[in-house]
VEXGU-756672 format. One record per atom (N, C-alpha, C): residue number from 1; residue in one letter; y negated, x, z. Coordinates in Angstrom, 1 decimal. Atoms other than C-alpha are relative to their C-alpha. Layout:
N
<tipa NUM, 'A', <Y, X, Z>> ...
END
This chain:
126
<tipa 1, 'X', <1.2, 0.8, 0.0>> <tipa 1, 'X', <0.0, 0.0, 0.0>> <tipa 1, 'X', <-1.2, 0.9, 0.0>> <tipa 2, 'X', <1.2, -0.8, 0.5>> <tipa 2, 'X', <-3.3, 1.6, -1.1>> <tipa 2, 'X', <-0.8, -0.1, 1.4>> <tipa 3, 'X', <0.7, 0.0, -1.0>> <tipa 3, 'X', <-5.7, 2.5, 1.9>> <tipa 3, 'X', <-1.4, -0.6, -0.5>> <tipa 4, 'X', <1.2, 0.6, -0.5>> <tipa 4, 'X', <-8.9, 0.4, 2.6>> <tipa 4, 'X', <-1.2, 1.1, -0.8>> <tipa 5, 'X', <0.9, -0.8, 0.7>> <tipa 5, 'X', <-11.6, 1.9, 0.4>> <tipa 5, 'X', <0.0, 0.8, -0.8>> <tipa 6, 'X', <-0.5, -0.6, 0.7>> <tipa 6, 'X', <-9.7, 3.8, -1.4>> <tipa 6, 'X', <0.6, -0.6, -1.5>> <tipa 7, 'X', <-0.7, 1.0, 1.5>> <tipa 7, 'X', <-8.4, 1.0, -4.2>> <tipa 7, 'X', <-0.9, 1.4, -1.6>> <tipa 8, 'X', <0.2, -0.9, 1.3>> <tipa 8, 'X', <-8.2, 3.3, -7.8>> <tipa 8, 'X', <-1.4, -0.7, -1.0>> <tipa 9, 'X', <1.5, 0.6, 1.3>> <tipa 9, 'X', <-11.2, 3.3, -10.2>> <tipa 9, 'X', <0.3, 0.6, -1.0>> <tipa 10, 'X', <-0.6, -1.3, 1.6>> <tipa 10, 'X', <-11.0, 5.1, -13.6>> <tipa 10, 'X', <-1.2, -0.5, -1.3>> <tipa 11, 'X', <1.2, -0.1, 0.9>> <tipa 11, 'X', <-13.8, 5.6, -16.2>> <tipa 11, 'X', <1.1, 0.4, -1.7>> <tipa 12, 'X', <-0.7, -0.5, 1.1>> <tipa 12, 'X', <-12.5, 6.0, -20.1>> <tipa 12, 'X', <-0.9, 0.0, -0.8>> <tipa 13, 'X', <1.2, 0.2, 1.2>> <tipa 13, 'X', <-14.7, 7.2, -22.9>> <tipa 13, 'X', <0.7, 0.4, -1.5>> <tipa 14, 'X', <-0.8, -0.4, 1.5>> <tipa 14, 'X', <-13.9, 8.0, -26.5>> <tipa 14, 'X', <-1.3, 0.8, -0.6>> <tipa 15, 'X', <0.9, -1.1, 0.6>> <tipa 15, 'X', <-15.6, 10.9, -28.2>> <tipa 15, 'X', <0.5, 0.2, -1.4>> <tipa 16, 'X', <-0.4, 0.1, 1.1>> <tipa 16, 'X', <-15.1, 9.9, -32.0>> <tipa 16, 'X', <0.2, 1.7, -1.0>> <tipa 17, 'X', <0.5, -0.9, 0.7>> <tipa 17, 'X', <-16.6, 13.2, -33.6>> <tipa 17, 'X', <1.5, 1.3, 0.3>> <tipa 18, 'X', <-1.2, -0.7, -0.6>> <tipa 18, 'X', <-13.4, 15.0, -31.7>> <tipa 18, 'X', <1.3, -0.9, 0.0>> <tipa 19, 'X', <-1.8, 0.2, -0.8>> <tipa 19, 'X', <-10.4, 12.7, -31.4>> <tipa 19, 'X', <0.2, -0.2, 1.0>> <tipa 20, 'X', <-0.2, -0.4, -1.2>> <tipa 20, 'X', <-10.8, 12.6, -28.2>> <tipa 20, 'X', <-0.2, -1.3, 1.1>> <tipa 21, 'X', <0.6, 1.0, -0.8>> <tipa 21, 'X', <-10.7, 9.9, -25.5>> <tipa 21, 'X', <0.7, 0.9, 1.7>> <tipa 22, 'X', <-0.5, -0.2, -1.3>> <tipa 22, 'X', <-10.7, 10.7, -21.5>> <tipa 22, 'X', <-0.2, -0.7, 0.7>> <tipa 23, 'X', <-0.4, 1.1, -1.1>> <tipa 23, 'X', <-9.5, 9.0, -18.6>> <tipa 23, 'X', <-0.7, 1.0, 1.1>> <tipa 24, 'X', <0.4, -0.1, -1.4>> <tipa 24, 'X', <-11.0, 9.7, -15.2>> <tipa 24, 'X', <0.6, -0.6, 1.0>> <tipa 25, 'X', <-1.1, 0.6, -0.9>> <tipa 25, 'X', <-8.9, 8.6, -12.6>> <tipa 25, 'X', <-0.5, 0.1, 1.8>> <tipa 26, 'X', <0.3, -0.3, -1.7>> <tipa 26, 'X', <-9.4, 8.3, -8.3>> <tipa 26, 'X', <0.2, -0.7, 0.4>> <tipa 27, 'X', <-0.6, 0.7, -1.5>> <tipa 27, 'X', <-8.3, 6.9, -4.9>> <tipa 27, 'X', <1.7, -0.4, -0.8>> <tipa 28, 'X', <-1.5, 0.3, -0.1>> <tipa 28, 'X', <-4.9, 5.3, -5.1>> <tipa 28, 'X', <0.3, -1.3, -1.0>> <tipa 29, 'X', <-0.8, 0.7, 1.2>> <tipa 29, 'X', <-3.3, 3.3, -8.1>> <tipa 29, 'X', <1.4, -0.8, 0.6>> <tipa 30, 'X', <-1.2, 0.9, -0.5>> <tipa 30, 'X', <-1.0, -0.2, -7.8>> <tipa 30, 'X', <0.7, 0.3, -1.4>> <tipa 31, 'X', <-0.8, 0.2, 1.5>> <tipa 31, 'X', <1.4, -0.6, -10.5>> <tipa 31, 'X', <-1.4, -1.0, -1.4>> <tipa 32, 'X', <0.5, 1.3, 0.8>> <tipa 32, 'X', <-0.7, -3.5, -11.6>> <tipa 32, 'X', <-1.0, 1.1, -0.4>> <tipa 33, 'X', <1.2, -1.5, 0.3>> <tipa 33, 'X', <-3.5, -0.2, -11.9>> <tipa 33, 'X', <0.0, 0.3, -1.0>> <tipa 34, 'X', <-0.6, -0.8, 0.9>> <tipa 34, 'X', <-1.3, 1.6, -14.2>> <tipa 34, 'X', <0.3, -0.9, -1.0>> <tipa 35, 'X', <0.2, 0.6, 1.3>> <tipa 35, 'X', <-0.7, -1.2, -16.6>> <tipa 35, 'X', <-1.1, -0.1, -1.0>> <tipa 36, 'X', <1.8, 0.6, 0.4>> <tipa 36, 'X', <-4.4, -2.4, -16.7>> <tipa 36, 'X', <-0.5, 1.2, -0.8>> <tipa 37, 'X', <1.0, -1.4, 0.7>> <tipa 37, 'X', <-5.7, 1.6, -17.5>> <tipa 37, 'X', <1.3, -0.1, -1.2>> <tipa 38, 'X', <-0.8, 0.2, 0.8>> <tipa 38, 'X', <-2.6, 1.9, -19.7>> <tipa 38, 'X', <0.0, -0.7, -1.4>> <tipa 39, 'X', <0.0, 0.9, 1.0>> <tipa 39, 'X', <-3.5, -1.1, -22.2>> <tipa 39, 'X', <-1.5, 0.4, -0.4>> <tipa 40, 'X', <2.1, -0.4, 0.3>> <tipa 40, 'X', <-7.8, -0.1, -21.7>> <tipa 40, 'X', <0.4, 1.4, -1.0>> <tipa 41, 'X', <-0.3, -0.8, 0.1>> <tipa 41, 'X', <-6.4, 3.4, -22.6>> <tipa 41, 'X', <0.5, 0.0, -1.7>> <tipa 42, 'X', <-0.4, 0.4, 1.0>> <tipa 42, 'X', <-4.7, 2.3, -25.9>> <tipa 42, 'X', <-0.9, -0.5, -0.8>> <tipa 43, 'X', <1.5, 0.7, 0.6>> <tipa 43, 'X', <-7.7, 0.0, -26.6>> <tipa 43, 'X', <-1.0, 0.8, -0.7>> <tipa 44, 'X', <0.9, -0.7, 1.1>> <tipa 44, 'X', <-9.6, 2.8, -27.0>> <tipa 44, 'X', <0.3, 1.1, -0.8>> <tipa 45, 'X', <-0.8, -0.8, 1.2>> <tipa 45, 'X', <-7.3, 5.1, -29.1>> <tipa 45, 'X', <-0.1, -0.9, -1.1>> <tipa 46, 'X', <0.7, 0.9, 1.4>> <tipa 46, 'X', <-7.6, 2.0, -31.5>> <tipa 46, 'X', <-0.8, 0.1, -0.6>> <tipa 47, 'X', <1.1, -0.2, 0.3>> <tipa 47, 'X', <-11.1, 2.4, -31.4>> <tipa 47, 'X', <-0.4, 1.0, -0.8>> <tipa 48, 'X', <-0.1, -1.5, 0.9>> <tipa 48, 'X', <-10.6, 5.6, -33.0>> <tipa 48, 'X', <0.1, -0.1, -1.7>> <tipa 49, 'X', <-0.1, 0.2, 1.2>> <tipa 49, 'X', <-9.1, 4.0, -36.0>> <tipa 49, 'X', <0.9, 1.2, -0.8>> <tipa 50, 'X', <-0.9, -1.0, 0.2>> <tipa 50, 'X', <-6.3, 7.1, -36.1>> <tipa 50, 'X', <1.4, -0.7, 0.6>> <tipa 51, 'X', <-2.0, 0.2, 0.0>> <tipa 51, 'X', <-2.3, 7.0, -36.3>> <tipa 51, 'X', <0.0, 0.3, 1.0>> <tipa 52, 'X', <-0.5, -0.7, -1.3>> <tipa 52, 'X', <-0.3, 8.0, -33.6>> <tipa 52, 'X', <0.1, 1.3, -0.2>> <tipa 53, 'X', <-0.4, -1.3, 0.7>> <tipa 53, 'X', <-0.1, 11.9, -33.2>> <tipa 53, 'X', <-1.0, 0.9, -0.8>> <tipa 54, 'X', <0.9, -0.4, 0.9>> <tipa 54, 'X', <-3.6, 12.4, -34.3>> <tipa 54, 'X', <-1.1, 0.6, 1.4>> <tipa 55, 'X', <1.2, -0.3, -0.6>> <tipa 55, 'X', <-6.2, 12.2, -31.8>> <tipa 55, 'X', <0.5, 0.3, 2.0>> <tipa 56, 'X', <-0.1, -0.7, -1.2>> <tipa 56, 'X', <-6.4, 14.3, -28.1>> <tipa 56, 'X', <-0.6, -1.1, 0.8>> <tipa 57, 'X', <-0.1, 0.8, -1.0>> <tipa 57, 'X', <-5.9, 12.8, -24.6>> <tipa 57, 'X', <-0.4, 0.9, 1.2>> <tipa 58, 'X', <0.3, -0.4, -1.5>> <tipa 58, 'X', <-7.7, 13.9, -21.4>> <tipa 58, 'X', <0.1, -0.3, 1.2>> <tipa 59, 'X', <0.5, 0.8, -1.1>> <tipa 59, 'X', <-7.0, 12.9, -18.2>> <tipa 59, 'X', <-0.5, 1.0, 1.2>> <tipa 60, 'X', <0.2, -0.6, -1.0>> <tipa 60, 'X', <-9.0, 14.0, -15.3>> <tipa 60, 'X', <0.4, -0.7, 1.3>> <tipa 61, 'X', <-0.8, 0.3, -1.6>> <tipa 61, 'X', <-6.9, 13.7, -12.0>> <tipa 61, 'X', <-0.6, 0.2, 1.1>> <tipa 62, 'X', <0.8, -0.9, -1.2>> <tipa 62, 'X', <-9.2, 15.8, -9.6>> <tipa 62, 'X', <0.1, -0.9, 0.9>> <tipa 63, 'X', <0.5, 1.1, -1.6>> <tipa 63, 'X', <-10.2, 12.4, -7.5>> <tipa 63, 'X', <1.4, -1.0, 0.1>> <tipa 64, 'X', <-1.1, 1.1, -0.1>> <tipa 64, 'X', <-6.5, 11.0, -7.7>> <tipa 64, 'X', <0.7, 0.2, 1.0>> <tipa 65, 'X', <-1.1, -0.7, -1.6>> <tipa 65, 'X', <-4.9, 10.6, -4.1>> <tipa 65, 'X', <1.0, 0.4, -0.3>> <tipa 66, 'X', <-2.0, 0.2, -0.1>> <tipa 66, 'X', <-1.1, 10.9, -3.4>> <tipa 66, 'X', <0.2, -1.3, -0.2>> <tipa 67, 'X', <-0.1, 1.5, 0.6>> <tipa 67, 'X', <0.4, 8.0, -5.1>> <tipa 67, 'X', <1.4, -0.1, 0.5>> <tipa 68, 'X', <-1.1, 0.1, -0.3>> <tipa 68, 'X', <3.2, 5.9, -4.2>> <tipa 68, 'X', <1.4, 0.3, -1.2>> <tipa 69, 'X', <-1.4, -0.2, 1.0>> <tipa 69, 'X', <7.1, 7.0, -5.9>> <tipa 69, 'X', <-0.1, -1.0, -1.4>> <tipa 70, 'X', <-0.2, 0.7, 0.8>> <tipa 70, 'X', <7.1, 4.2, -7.7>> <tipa 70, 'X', <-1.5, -0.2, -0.6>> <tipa 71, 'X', <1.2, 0.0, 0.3>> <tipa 71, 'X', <3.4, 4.4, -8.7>> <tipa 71, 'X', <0.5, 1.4, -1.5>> <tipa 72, 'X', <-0.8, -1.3, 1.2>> <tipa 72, 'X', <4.6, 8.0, -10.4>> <tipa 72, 'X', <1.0, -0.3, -0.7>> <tipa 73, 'X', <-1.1, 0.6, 0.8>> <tipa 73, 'X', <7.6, 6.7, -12.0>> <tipa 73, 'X', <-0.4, -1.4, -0.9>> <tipa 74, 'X', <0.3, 0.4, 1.1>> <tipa 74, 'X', <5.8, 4.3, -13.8>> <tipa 74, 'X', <-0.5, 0.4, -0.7>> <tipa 75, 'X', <0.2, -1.0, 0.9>> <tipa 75, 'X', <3.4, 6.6, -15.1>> <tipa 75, 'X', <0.8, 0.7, -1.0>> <tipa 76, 'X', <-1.1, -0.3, 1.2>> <tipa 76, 'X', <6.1, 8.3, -16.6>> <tipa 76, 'X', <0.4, -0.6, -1.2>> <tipa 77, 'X', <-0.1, 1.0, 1.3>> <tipa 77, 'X', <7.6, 5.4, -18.3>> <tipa 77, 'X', <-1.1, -0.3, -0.9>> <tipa 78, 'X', <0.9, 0.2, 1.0>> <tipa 78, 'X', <4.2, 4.6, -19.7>> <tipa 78, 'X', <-0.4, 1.3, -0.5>> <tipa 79, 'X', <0.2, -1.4, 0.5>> <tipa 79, 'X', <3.6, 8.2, -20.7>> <tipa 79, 'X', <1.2, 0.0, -0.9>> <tipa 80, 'X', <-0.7, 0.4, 0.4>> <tipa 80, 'X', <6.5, 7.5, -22.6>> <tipa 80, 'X', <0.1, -0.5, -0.9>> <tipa 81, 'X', <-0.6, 1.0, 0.5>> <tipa 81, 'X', <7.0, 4.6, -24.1>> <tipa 81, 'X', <-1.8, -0.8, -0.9>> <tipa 82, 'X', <1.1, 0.3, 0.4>> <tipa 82, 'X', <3.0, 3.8, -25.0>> <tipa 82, 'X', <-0.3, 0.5, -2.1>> <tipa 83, 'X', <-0.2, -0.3, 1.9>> <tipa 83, 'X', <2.6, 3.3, -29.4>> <tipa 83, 'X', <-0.7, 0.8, -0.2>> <tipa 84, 'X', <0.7, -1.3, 0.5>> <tipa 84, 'X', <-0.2, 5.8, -29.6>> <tipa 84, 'X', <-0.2, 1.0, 0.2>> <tipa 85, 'X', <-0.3, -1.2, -0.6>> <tipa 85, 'X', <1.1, 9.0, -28.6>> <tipa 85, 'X', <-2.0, 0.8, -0.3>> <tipa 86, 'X', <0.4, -1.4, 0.2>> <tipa 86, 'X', <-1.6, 12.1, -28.5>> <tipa 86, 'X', <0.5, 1.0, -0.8>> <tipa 87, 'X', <-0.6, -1.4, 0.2>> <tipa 87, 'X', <-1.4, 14.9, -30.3>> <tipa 87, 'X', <0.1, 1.1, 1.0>> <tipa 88, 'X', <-0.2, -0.5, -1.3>> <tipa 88, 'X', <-2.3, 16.6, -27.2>> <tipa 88, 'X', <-0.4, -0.7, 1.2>> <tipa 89, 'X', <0.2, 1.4, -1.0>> <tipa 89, 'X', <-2.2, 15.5, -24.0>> <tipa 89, 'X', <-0.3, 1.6, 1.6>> <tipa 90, 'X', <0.4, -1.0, -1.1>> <tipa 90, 'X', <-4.2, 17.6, -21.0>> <tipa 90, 'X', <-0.2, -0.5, 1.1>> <tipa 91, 'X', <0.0, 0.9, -1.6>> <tipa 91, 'X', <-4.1, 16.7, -17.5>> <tipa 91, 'X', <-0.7, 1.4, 1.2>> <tipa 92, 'X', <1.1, -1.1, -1.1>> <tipa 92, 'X', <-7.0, 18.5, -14.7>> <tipa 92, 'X', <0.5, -0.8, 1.4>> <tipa 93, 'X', <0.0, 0.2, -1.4>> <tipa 93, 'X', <-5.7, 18.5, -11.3>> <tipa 93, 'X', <-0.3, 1.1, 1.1>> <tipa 94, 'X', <0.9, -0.9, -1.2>> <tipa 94, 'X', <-7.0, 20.0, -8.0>> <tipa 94, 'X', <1.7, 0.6, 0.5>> <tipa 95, 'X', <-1.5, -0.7, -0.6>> <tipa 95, 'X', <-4.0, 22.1, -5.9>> <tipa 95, 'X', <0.2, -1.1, 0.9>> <tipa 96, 'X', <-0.5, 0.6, -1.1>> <tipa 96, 'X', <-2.1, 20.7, -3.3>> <tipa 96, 'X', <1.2, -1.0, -0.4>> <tipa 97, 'X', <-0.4, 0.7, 0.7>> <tipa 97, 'X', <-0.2, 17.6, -3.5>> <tipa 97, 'X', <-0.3, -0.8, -1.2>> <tipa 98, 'X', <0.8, 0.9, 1.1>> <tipa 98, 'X', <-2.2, 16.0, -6.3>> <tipa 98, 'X', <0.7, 0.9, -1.2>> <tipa 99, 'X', <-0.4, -1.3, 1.1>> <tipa 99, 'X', <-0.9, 19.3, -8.7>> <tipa 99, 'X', <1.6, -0.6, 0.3>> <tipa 100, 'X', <-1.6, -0.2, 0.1>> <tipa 100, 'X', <2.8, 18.7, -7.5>> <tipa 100, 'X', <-0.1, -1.4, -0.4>> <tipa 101, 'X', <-0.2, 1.7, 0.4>> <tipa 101, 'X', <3.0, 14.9, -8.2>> <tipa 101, 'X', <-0.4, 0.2, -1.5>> <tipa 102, 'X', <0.2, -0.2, 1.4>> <tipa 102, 'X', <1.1, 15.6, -11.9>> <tipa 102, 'X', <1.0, 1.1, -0.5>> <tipa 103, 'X', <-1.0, -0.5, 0.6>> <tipa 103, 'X', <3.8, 18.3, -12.2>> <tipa 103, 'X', <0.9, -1.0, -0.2>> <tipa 104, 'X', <-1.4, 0.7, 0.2>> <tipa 104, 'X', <6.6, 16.1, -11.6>> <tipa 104, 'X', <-0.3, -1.5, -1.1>> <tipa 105, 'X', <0.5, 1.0, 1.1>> <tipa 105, 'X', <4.7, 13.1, -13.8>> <tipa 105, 'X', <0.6, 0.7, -1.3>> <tipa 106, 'X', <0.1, -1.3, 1.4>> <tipa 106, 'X', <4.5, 16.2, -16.5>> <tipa 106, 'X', <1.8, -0.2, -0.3>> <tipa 107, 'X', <-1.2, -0.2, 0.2>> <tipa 107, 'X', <8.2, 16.9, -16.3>> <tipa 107, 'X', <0.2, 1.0, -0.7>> <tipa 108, 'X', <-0.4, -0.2, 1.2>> <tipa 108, 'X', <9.6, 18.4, -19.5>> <tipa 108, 'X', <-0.7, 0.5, -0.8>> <tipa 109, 'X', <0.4, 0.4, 1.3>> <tipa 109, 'X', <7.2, 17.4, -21.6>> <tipa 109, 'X', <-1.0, 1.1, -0.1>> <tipa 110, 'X', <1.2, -0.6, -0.1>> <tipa 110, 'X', <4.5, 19.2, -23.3>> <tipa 110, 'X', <-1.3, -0.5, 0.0>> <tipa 111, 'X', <1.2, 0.4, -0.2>> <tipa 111, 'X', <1.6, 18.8, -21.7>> <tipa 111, 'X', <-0.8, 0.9, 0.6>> <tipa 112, 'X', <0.3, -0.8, -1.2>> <tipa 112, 'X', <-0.9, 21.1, -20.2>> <tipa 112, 'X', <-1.1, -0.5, 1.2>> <tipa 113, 'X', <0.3, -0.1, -1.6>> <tipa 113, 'X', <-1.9, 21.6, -16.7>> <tipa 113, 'X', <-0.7, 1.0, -0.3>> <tipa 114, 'X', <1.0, -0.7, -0.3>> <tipa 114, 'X', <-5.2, 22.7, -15.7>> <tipa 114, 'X', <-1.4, -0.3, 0.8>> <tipa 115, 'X', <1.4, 0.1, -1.4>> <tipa 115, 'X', <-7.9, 23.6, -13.1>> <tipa 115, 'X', <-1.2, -0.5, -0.2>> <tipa 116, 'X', <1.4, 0.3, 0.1>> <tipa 116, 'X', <-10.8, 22.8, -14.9>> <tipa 116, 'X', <0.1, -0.7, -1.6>> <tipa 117, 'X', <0.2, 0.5, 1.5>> <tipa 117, 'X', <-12.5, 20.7, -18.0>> <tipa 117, 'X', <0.1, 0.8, -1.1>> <tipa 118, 'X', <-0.3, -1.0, 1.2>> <tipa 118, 'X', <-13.3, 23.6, -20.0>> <tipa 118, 'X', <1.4, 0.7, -0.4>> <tipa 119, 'X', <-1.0, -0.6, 0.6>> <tipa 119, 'X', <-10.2, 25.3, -20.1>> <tipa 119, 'X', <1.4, -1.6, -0.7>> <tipa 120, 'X', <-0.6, 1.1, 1.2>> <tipa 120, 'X', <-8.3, 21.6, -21.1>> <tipa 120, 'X', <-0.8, -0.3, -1.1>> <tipa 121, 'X', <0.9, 0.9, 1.0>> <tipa 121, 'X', <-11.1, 21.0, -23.4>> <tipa 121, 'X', <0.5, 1.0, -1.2>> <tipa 122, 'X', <-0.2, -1.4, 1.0>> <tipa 122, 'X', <-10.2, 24.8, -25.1>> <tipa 122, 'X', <1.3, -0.2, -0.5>> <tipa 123, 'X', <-1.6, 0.1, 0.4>> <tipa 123, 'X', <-6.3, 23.7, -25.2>> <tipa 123, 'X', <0.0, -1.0, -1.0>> <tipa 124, 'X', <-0.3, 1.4, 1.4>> <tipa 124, 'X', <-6.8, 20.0, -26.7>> <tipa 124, 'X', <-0.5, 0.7, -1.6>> <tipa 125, 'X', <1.1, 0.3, 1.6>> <tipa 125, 'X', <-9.6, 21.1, -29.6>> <tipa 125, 'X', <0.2, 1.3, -0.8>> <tipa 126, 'X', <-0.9, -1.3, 0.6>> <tipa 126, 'X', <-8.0, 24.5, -30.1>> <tipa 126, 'X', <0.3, 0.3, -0.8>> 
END
């Protein structure tokens, strides 16, 4: 259950001239969270008016608590299973637990992991 003041917020912009749309993410995410950004998120890769596999994905994590198991494990699935893949896909988290939870989100796949905007901004547009 999300702590008192803490309920998740998340900003999303799209930067046409690049391909590019980023998520902003913070406090604590319900499932119902992760669908809602999930579908806004998609919305605006449409907006792009690009295939799948075309245009770069940012998310910044920095202000994202510790999320519940099952909060992470849907992430996944929707990282997943969502029609408009990324061609790249960059994710900025701070150390501690917030870095181990975005690892285990990550898994496998390729995605990179990083301290700061500029150095994901250097990997996506690379």
């Amino acid at each position: 259950m999300p702590t008192p003041g803490k309920q998740a917020r998340h900003s999303i912009s799209v930067d046409p001239t690049r391909s590019l749309v980023i998520l902003r993410l913070a406090g604590f995410m319900t499932l119902e969270d992760v669908q809602r950004i999930a579908a806004e998120e998609q919305a605006a890769v449409r907006s792009l008016g690009v295939p799948s596999g075309v245009h770069n994905f940012l998310i910044d994590a920095r202000a994202l608590d510790a999320q519940l198991a099952d909060v992470v494990a849907m992430v996944q699935r929707t990282t997943d299973t969502v029609p408009l893949k990324p061609r790249r896909l960059a994710i900025i988290a701070r150390y501690g637990l917030n870095k181990m939870q975005v690892r285990r989100m990550i898994g496998d796949r390729e995605i990179g992991l990083f301290d700061s905007e500029d150095e994901a901004l250097a990997y996506l547009l690379g």
